[in-house]
N, C-alpha and C positions, 0 to 999 in steps of 0.2 A: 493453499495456492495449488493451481493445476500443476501437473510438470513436473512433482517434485516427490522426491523418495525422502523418505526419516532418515536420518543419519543416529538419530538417538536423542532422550533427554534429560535437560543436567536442571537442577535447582526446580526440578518440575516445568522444563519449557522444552516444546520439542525443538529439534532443530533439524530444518528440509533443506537439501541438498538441489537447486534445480538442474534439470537435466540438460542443461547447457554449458554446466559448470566447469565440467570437465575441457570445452574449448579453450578455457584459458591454460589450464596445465599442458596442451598440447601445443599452444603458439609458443609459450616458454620456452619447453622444451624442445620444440623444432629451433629456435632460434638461436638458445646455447650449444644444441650440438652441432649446429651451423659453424657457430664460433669458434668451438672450439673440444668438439668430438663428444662422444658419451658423457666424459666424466663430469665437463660442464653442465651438460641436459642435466643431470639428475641434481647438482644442484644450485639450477637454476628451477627447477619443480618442487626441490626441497624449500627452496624459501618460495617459492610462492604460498607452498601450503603451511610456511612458518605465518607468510602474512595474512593470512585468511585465519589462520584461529587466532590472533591479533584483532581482525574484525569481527569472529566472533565474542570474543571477549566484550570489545566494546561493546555490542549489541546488550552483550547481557549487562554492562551497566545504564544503558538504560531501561533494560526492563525489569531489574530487579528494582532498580527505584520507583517506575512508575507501579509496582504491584506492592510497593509500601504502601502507596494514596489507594488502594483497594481497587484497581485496576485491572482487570485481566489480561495478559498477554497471551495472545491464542499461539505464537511461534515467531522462530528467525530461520529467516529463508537466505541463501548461501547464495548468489549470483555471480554470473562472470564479472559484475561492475562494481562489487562489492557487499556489503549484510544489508537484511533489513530487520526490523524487528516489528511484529503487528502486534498492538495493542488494541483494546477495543475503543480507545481514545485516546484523547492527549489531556493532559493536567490544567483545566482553565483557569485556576488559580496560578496566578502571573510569577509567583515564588518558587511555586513548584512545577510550573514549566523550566524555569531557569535549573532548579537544580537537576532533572532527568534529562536536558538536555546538553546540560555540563558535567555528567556524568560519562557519559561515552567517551569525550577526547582526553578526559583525566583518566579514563585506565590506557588510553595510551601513552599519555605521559608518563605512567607510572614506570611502565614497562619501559619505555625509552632511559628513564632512570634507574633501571634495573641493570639493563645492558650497561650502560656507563659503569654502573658499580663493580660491575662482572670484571668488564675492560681495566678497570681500575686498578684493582684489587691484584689480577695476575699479572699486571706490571711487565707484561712483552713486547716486545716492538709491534705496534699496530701495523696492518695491514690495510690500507685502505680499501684495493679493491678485491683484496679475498677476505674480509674476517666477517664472518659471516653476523656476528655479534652485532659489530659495527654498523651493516648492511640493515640489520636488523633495528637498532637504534634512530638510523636520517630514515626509518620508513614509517616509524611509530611518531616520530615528531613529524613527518607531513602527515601523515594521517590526521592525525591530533590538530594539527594546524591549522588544515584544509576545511575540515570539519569546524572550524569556528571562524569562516568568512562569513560573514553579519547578510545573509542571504539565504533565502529558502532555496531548498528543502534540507538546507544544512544546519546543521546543531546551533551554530551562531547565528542565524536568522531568528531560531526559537529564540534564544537568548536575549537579541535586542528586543524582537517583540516583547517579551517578557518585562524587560526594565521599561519599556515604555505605556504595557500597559498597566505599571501600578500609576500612572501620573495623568492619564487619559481614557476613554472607553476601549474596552478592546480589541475593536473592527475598526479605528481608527488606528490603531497600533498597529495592527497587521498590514493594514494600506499603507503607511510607511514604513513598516521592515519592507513590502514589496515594493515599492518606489526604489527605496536602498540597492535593496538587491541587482536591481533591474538595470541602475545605472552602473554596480559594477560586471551584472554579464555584457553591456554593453565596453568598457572596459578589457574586458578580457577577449571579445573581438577584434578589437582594435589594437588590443599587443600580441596577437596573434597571430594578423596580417603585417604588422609590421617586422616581427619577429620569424622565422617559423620553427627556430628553437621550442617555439610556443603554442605551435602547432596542436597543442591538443584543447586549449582554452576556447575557441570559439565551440568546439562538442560541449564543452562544460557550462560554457554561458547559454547554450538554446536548454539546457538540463536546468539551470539558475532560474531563467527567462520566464518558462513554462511553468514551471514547480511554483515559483512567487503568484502567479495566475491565478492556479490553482487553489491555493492554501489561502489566497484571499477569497476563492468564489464558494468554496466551504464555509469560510469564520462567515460570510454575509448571509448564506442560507440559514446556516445554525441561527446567526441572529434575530432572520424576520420569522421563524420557526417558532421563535421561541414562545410560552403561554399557551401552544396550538399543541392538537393531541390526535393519534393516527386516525380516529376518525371522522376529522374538517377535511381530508381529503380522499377518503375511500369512493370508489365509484360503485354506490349503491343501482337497486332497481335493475339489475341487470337479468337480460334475459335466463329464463331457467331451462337449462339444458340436460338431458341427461343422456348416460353413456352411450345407451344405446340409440338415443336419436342418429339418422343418417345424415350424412355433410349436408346433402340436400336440402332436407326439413331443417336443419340446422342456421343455412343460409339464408334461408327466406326467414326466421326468428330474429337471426341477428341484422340482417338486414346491410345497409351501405355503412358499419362502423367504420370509424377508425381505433377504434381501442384495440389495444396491444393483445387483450385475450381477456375469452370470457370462464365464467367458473364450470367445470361440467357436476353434477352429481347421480347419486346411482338410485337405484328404485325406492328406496326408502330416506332420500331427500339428505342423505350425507355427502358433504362432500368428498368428492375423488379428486379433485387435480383441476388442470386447468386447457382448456386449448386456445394456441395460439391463431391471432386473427390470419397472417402470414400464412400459416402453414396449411390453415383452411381452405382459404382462394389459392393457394399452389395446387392444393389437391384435386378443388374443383376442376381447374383448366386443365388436369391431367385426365379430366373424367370420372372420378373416382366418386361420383354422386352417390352410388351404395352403400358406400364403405361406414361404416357406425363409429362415434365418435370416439370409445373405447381406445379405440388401435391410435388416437392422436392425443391422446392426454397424458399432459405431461404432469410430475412431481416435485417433491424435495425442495417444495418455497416453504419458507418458514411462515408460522402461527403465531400473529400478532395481535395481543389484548390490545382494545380500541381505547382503551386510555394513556395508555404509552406515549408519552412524547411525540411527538413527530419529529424534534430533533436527530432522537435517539433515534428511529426506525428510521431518515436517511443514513446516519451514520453507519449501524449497520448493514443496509443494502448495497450501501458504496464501498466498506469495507471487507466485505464477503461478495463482493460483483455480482448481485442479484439484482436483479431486472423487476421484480415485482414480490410481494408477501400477502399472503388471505391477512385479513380482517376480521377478529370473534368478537363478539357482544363478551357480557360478565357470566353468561350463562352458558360461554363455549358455544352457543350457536352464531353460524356465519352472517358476518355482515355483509361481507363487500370485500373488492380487491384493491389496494394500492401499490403504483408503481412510481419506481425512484424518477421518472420524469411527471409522474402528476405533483411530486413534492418541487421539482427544479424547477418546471413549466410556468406552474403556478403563480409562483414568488420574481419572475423576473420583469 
């Protein structure tokens, strides 16, 4: 993910810090020492960053589970709203959805029953609102909690999907976890206007709202994907351009496209990269007819065997946000270019 420094990594995952992270330790801590001077601020920072490797934790139960089923987890990304964990997918076996996705709020449970035990055990008169333990305990049980509301993009959304799709196909299963979901961010609107204790629920239901959308308009492409392989939708025939052609001769080749960009290559027919249709006609209307394609050609798409899935290669595209991938034949030579709207376009 852009935006983000390594913080380091454990069990062989890295784990990225984004660069905005840091606002939350800063509103905390403005607002404890508001409260109630320095001493507060720090640890009112101190438990934030208790609660944040609490979600890292969680993150990594579920990634450690999902790289039992042979999964790749590329990293967990640290945000002001909480962890994420990127996988290179999710588990479509409906058993093993359930358990990477009931993995996460179980190591905060655990840990909620760790403090308890802690609490327990030294037997001193609790503190409600200074023991930090405590503090630490009602944060891991909402976490934990929160995390298993039967609604996407939350762990309990996977979960009921999960049970429902051993009993029915499983794009009909998602269509009713987002159904579910949907009526509870509606729900949560609604006690939020009523309430404003509760003030933070309608943020969380347009986050429920959208996310159910989503993770249904995913499971229905993977679906009609499926059987289909990267290249049913490469945009072959495409004009041959090379580096050194000028925007000029370049325009009048490509003519009134609308494709996203064409493939450039160098004198001896390899390809170099790609130039965008956009950046073309900007350049033209800037006058820049001389100028050789070279200086607009862009890199760093990935190299995709044309038997590959199609599913697979949206997936990828969407989960690394690339915008398009070349196309090889079995022989490493180019076929063609696909881009994650000629997979989405297509299909709808």
């Amino acid at each position: 993910m852009r935006n983000t420094i390594k913080f380091g990594s454990y069990f062989g995952i890295p784990v990225r810090i984004h660069f905005t992270f840091p606002l939350i330790l800063v509103a905390f801590g403005v607002e404890g020492g508001l409260r109630g001077g320095w001493l507060e601020a720090v640890w009112a920072i101190l438990l934030v960053l208790t609660v944040f490797v609490c979600v890292v934790l969680h993150e990594f139960g579920h990634s450690l589970q999902v790289r039992r089923y042979g999964i790749e987890v590329r990293d967990i990304v640290l945000l002001p709203i909480g962890g994420m964990a990127r996988a290179e997918k999710i588990p479509e076996d409906p058993r093993q959805e359930i358990i990477v996705a009931i993995s996460g709020p179980l190591v905060n449970f655990v840990i909620a029953l760790f403090c308890g035990l802690v609490i327990w055990v030294r037997r001193s008169p609790l503190d409600i609102n200074g023991d930090f333990l405590f503090h630490l305990l009602a944060i891991n049980m909402v976490l934990g909690t929160f995390n298993l509301i039967p609604a996407f993009p939350m762990d309990g959304g996977r979960i009921l999907r999960g049970l429902m799709a051993m009993r029915m196909p499983y794009l009909d299963a998602t269509r009713y976890a987002k159904n579910i979901g949907q009526i509870i961010a509606i729900l949560f609107v609604l006690i939020g206007f009523v309430n404003t204790q509760f003030i933070m629920l309608p943020l969380i239901a347009v986050f429920i709202f959208f996310g159910a959308i989503a993770e249904e308009r995913t499971v229905r492409l993977k679906e009609r994907l499926g059987g289909k392989r990267a290249e049913d939708f490469v945009c072959q025939h495409l004009p041959m351009l090379t580096a050194d052609e000028t925007l000029e001769n370049a325009s009048v080749i490509v003519g009134d496209s609308r494709l996203f960009a064409f493939p450039v290559f160098d004198a001896h027919g390899n390809l170099m990269g790609v130039v965008e249709t956009r950046e073309l006609k900007d350049a033209l209307v800037k006058g820049r007819t001389a100028d050789s394609l070279r200086a607009y050609v862009k890199t760093g798409f990935p190299l995709i065997a044309s038997d590959t899935p199609a599913s697979q290669v949206y997936h990828f595209l969407r989960s690394h946000k690339l915008r398009l991938a070349a196309i090889t034949r079995q022989d490493n030579g180019f076929l063609g270019l696909i881009t994650i709207d000629d997979l989405a376009d297509r299909l709808r």
